[in-house]
C-alpha positions as CSV (number, residue, x, y, z in Angstrom):
1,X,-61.2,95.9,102.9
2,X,-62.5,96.5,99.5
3,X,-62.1,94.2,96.8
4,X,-59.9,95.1,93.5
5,X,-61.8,94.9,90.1
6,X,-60.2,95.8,86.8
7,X,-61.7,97.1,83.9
8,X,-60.2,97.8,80.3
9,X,-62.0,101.3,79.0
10,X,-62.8,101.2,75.0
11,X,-60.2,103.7,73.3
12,X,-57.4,103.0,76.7
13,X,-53.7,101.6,75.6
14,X,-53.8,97.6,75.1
15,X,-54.0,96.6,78.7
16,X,-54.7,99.6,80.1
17,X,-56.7,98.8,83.0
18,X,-58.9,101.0,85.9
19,X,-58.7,99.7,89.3
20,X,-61.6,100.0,91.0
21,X,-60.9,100.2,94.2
22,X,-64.5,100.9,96.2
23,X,-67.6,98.6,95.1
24,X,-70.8,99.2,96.8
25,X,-71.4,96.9,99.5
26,X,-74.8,96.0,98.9
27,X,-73.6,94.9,95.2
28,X,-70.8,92.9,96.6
29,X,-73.1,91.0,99.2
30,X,-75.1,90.3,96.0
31,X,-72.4,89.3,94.4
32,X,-70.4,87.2,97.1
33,X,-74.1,85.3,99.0
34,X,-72.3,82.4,100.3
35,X,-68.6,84.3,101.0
36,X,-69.1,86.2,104.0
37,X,-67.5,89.7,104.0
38,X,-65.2,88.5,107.2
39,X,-63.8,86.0,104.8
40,X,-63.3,88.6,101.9
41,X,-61.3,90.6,104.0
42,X,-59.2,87.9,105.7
43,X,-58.8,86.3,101.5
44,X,-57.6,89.9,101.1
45,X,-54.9,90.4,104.0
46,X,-53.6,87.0,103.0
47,X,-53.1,88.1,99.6
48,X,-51.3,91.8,101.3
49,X,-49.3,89.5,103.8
50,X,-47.5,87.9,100.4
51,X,-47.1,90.9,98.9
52,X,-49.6,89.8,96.0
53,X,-51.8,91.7,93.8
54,X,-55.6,91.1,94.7
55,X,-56.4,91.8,90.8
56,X,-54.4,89.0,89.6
57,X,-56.7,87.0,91.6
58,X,-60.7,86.0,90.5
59,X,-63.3,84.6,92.6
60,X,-65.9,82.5,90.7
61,X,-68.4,80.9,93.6
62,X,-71.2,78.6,93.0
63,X,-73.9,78.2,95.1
64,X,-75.2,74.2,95.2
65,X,-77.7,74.8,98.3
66,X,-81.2,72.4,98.0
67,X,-83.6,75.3,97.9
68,X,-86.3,72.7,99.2
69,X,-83.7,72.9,102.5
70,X,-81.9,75.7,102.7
71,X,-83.8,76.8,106.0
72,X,-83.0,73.5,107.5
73,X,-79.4,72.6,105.9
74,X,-76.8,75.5,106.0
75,X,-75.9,77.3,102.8
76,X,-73.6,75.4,100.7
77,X,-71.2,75.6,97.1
78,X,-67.9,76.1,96.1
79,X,-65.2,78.5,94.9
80,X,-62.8,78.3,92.6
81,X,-59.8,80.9,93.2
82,X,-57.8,81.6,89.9
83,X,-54.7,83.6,89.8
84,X,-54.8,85.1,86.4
85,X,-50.8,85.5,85.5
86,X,-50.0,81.8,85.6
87,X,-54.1,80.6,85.3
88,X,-53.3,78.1,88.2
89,X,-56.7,77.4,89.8
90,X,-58.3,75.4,93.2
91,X,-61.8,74.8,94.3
92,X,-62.7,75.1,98.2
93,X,-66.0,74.2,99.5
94,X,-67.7,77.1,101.0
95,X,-71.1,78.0,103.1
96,X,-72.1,77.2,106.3
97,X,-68.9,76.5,108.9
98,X,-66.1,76.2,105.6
99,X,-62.6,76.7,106.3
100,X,-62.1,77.7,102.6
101,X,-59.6,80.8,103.7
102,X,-57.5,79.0,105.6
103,X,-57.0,76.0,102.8
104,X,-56.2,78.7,100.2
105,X,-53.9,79.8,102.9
106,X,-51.8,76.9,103.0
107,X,-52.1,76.3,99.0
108,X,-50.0,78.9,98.5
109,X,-48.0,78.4,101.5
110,X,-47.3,74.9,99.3
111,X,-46.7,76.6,96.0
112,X,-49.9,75.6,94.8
113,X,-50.7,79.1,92.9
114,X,-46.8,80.2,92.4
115,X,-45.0,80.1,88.9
């Protein structure tokens, strides 16, 4: 499942906005190194499930792996999932064997990104 990206165009109506609703694959596996694309797509059929817009949602990952042992040590970081309307925000670990979908999961399942 793709992911949603918005862009305001120069000279558009305050706010207008283009969904954008195909990116390349190869740009998003630059983009997304330590979220797999089996992740992506279950972070995106979570969102559907609730009935959520995947724009008013931003994925900002940070990649802390050792370069000295990355071969050795799995790939680590974190994410930090934002939902833009209310600015609430939580960081998962993610990499190598990270549950981070399922955490977000149950955030919301909490309330942890509602209001």
């Amino acid at each position: 499942m793709p992911v949603n990206f918005s862009l305001t165009l120069p000279g558009c109506a305050a706010g207008a906005s283009v969904l954008w609703w195909q990116f390349a694959m190869s740009l998003q596996e630059a983009a997304m190194k330590l979220i797999e694309q089996d992740e992506m797509e279950d972070f995106q059929a979570i969102l559907q499930a609730r009935q959520l817009a995947a724009d008013d949602f931003e994925l900002h990952q940070v990649d802390t792996t050792d370069p000295k042992t990355d071969e050795i040590f799995g790939l680590t970081g974190f994410v930090t999932v934002s939902r833009k309307s209310n600015g609430h925000k939580k960081q998962y670990p993610i990499g190598d064997g990270s549950s981070w979908v399922t955490e977000f999961e149950r955030d919301l399942q909490r309330g942890a990104f509602a209001g």
